[in-house]
Each structure stands twice: as structure tokens, then as C-alpha cells.
KEZA-174228 format. One line per field, with one value per residue (C-alpha): residue in three letters; residue number from 1; x, y, z. Coordinates in steps of 0.5 Angstrom, whole numbers, always signed. Layout:
filo: c(Ala ...)
marlo: c(NUM ...)
xx: c(X ...)
yy: c(Y ...)
zz: c(Z ...)
% end
This chain:
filo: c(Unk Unk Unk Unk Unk Unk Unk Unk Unk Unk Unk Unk Unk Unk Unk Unk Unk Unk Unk Unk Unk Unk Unk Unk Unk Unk Unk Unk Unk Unk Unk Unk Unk Unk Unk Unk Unk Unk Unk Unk Unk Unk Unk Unk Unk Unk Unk Unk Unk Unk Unk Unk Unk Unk Unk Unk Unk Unk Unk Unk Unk Unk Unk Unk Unk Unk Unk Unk Unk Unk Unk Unk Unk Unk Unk Unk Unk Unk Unk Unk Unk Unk Unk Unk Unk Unk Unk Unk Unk Unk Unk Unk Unk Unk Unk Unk Unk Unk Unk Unk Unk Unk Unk Unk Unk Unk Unk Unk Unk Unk Unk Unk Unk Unk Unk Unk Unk Unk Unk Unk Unk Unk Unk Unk Unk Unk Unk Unk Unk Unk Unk Unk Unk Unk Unk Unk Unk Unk Unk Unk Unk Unk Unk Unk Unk Unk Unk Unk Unk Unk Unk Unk Unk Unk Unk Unk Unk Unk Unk Unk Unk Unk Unk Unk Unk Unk Unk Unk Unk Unk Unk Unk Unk Unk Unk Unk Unk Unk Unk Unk Unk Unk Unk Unk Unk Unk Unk Unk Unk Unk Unk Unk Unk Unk Unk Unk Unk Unk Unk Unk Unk Unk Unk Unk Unk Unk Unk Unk Unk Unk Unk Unk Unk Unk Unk Unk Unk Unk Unk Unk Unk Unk Unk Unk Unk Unk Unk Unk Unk Unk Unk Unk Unk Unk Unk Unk Unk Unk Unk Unk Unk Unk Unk Unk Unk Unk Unk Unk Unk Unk Unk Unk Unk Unk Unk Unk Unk Unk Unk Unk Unk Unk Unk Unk Unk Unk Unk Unk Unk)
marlo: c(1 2 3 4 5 6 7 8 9 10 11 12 13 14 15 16 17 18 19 20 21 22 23 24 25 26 27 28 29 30 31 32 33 34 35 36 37 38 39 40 41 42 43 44 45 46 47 48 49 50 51 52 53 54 55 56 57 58 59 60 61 62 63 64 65 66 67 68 69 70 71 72 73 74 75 76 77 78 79 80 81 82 83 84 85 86 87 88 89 90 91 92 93 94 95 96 97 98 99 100 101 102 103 104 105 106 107 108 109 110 111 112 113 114 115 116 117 118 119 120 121 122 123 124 125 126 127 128 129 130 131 132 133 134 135 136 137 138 139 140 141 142 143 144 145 146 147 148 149 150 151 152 153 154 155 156 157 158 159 160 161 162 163 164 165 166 167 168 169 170 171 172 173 174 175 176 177 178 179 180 181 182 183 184 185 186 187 188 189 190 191 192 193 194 195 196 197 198 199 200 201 202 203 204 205 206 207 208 209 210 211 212 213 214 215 216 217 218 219 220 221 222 223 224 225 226 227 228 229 230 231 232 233 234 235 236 237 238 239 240 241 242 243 244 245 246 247 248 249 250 251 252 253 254 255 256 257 258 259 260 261 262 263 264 265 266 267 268 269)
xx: c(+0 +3 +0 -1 -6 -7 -15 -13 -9 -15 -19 -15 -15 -23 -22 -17 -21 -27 -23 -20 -27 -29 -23 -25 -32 -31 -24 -30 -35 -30 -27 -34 -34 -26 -23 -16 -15 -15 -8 -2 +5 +9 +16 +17 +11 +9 +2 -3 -9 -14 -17 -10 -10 -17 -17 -11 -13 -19 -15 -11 -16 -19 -13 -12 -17 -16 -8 -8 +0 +2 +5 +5 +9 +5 +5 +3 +5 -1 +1 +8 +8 +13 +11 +17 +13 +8 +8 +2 +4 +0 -2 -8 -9 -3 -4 -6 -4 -8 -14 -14 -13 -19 -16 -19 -13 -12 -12 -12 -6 -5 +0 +3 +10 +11 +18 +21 +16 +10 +4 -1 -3 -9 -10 -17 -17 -23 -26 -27 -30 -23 -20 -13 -12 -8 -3 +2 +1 -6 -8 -8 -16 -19 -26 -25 -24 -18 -11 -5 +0 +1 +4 +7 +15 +19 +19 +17 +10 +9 +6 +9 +8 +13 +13 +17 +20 +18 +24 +30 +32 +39 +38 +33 +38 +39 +32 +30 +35 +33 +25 +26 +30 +23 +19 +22 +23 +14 +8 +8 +10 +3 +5 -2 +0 -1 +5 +0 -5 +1 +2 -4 -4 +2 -2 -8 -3 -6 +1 +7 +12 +12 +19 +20 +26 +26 +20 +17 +14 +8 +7 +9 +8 +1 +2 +9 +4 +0 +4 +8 +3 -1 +6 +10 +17 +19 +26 +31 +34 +40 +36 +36 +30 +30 +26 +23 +28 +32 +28 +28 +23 +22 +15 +15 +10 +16 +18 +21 +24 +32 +30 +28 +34 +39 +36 +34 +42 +45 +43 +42 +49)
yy: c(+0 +7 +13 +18 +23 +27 +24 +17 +18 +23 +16 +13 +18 +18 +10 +11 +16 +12 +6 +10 +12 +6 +3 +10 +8 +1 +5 +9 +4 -1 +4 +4 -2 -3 -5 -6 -13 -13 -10 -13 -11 -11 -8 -3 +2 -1 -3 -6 -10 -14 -5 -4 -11 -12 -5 -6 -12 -10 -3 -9 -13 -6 -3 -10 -9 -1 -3 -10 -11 -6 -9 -7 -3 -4 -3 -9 -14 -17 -18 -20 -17 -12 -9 -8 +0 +1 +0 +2 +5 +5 +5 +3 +5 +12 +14 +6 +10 +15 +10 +5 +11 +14 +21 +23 +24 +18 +17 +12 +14 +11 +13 +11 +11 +9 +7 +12 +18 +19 +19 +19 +21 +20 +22 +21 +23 +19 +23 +29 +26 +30 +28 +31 +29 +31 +26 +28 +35 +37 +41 +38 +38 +38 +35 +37 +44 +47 +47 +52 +52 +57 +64 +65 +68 +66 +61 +67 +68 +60 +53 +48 +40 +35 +28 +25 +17 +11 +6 +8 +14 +15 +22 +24 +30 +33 +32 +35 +41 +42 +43 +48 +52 +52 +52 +59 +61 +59 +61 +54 +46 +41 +33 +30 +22 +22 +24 +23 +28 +33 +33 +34 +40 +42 +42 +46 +52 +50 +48 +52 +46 +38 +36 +28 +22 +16 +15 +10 +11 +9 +14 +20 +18 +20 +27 +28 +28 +33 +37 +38 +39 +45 +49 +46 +43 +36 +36 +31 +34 +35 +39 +33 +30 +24 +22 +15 +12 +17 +16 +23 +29 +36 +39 +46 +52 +53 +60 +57 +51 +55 +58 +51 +48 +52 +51 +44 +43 +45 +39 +34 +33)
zz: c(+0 -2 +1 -5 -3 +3 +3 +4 +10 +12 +11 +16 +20 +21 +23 +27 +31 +31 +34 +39 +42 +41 +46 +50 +52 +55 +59 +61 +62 +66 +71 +74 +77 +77 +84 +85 +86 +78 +79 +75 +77 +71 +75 +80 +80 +73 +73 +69 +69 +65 +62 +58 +56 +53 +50 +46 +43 +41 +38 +35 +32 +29 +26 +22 +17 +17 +14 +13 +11 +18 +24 +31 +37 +43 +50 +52 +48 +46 +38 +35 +28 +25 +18 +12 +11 +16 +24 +29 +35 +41 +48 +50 +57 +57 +65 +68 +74 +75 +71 +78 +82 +79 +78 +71 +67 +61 +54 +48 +44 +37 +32 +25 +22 +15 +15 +19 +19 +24 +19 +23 +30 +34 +43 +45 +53 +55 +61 +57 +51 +47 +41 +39 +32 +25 +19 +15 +12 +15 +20 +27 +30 +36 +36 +28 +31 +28 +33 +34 +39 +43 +43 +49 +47 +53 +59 +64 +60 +60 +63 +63 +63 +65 +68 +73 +72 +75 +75 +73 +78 +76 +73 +80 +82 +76 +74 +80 +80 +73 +75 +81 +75 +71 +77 +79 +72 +69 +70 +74 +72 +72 +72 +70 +69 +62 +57 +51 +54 +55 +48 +45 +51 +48 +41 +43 +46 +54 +56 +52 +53 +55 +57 +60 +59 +61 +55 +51 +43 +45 +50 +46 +37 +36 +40 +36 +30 +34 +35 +30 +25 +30 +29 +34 +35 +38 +39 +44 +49 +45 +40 +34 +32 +33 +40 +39 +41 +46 +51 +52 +49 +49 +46 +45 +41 +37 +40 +46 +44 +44 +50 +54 +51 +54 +62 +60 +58 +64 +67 +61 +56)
% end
């Protein structure tokens, strides 16, 4: 399969965005009857339950018939198939923590990449019924309304977003020096648990930037579509361009993204 038209990667889109909500409502429809004996532990802090496995299933299944020859990168592991052109990327449950604690912060995430290139992004954030959405040269949308990201020309006159890791913690102190800089230096830093959501944020222009490391693709491919195609950067923390596999991810509006790069490389180089 070639993608020759913007229509046709419209077309896919239009599906994506339909299997996303449909994956949405029966995340919504299962948090009112789950208990926390459904936990699973995945590692240290690494949770997951019966919720993220089904609904990546059924994401699965659906985006099979959209592009048969694909293969796919997932959370969970639930399917084993790389494709030689396309691959889906998803996480089916971004923010399981705040899911089985009940804090209404979590989203279906799912991208496509063509080779190298991020093609395709879909962030559907459940509990407010918002879908974030945009491919290859279009505009990005939410709920079909056009998106920008911000205006905002310094980190003095900015929100920002972040997230903190749960294993890992061997970059805790410079992490930790770099966000009190920030924090005294910003309108305020938010944490809301789902790196998808804080991109689609970023997208939309409610967050001037999102910065985290220690990612995976499946928590950040479909919101790097977003925010790239709402006018914004998506950088690593070096400045390059690659940021699936760096583990490492600045999101900005495009007018601070020289600016945060230089207080985020006084801790990270």
C-alpha cells in the first residue's frame, strides 16, 4: 500500500478516530466497576490490568482491517508482527496509574509510522470526550476544530508540563535541579500522568511546552504528529530530531524551543 493522497491518510485517520472512542468508552464503562484487586504489577511502579490488555486487543483487531499489510508496536505486547513499511504504534490505556487510582487523566494513543516517518496521530483523552488528531500535511484538530499551539514567546510568560519516572531514577537529581529552575522561572509546571495528553496539551496551546525522559514510543508517537502539525517542535534533548527511540522528549510551541533547550542542557548533556 503507497499513501499518494492526503485523502487517503484522512480516510485512515476518520477510522483510527472511530476505534479510539470506541476503545475509549469501554475504558470509561470499566472504570466504574474496577477494584484494585484487578492490578497487575509489571515492575517496579509498572502497573497494568485486565482494562489495557483487552482494549489493546480490540485496537488491534480494528486497525488490522484498516491496514492489513502493518505491523505493530504496542504496550502490551499482546500481538508480535513488525510490518517492512508500516508499523501501528499504541498505548491503550496512557496514564494506568491515574486509571486505577480514579484521577481523570488517561487516553488511547495511536500513531502510524511509514518506514521512519510518524504519518498518522490519534490522542482521544477519555474522561473529557476530547479527540486530538492530525497526519501527514494537515492541519491538527480537536473534535474537527482546527488547533495551534501557543503564542507564548519566553518560558517566563509559559505553562509547562512534565512527568517524573517510575524506575530508573538514576537522572533523579539533575532532573529534580532542572525542575525547580523551571518551576521558578514559569507561570507553574503540571504532572498530569499521561504523556500523550500532555502533548495533545502542548498541541492546543494549554501547555506552552512538555518535557520528560525515560519514554517510550507508545507514550509519545501519536501526540508528536499533533504537535508538529499544530505548529509546534518536537526535539530530544540535544536539539535532534529523533525522539522515539532517545527515551527523551521536548515538545514545545516552536518559540520557546531554543530557550528551554538551554536550561534543560544545564543538567542534561
Amino acid at each position: 500500500m503507497t499513501f499518494v493522497t492526503d485523502m487517503e491518510l484522512n480516510e485512515i485517520t476518520n477510522k483510527v478516530i472511530e476505534i479510539a472512542k470506541d476503545a475509549g468508552s469501554f475504558i470509561r464503562e470499566e472504570r466504574r466497576v474496577f477494584s484494585h484487586d484487578k492490578i497487575e504489577i509489571k515492575g517496579l511502579n509498572d502497573l497494568v490490568s485486565y482494562v489495557d490488555k483487552t482494549a489493546e486487543q480490540f485496537i488491534v483487531k480494528a486497525l488490522t482491517s484498516v491496514v492489513p499489510e502493518a505491523g505493530f508496536i504496542t504496550e502490551e505486547k499482546t500481538i508480535n508482527k513488525t510490518g517492512e513499511t508500516y508499523n501501528w504504534i499504541i498505548d491503550p490505556l496512557d496514564g494506568t496509574t491515574n486509571f486505577i487510582h480514579g484521577l481523570p487523566v488517561y487516553s488511547v494513543s495511536i500513531a502510524l509510522q511509514q518506514n521512519d516517518e510518524l504519518v498518522l496521530g490519534v490522542v482521544y483523552e477519555v474522561n473529557m470526550d476530547e479527540c486530538f488528531y492530525a497526519w501527514k500535511d494537515s492541519p491538527a484538530y480537536l473534535n474537527g476544530d482546527i488547533i495551534n499551539t501557543s503564542s507564548s514567546p519566553s518560558i517566563s510568560k509559559s505553562l509547562l508540563a512534565t512527568g517524573f519516572p517510575y524506575h530508573d531514577f538514576s537522572k533523579q537529581p539533575a532532573y529534580i535541579n532542572l525542575f525547580t529552575e523551571l518551576m521558578k522561572s514559569c507561570h507553574g509546571l503540571r504532572r498530569l500522568g499521561s504523556a500523550a495528553v500532555d502533548l495533545a496539551y502542548t498541541a492546543c496551546g494549554r501547555f506552552d511546552a512538555f518535557y520528560e525522559y525515560n519514554l517510550n514510543p507508545w507514550d509519545v508517537a501519536a501526540g508528536i504528529v499533533i504537535v508538529r502539525q499544530a505548529g509546534g517542535q518536537v526535539v530530544n534533548f540535544k536539539g535532534g530530531h529523533e525522539v522515539l527511540n532517545t527515551r527523551e522528549l521536548l515538545a514545545t510551541n516552536g518559540k520557546i524551543t531554543q530557550e528551554m533547550l538551554g536550561t534543560i542542557q544545564n543538567y542534561f548533556r
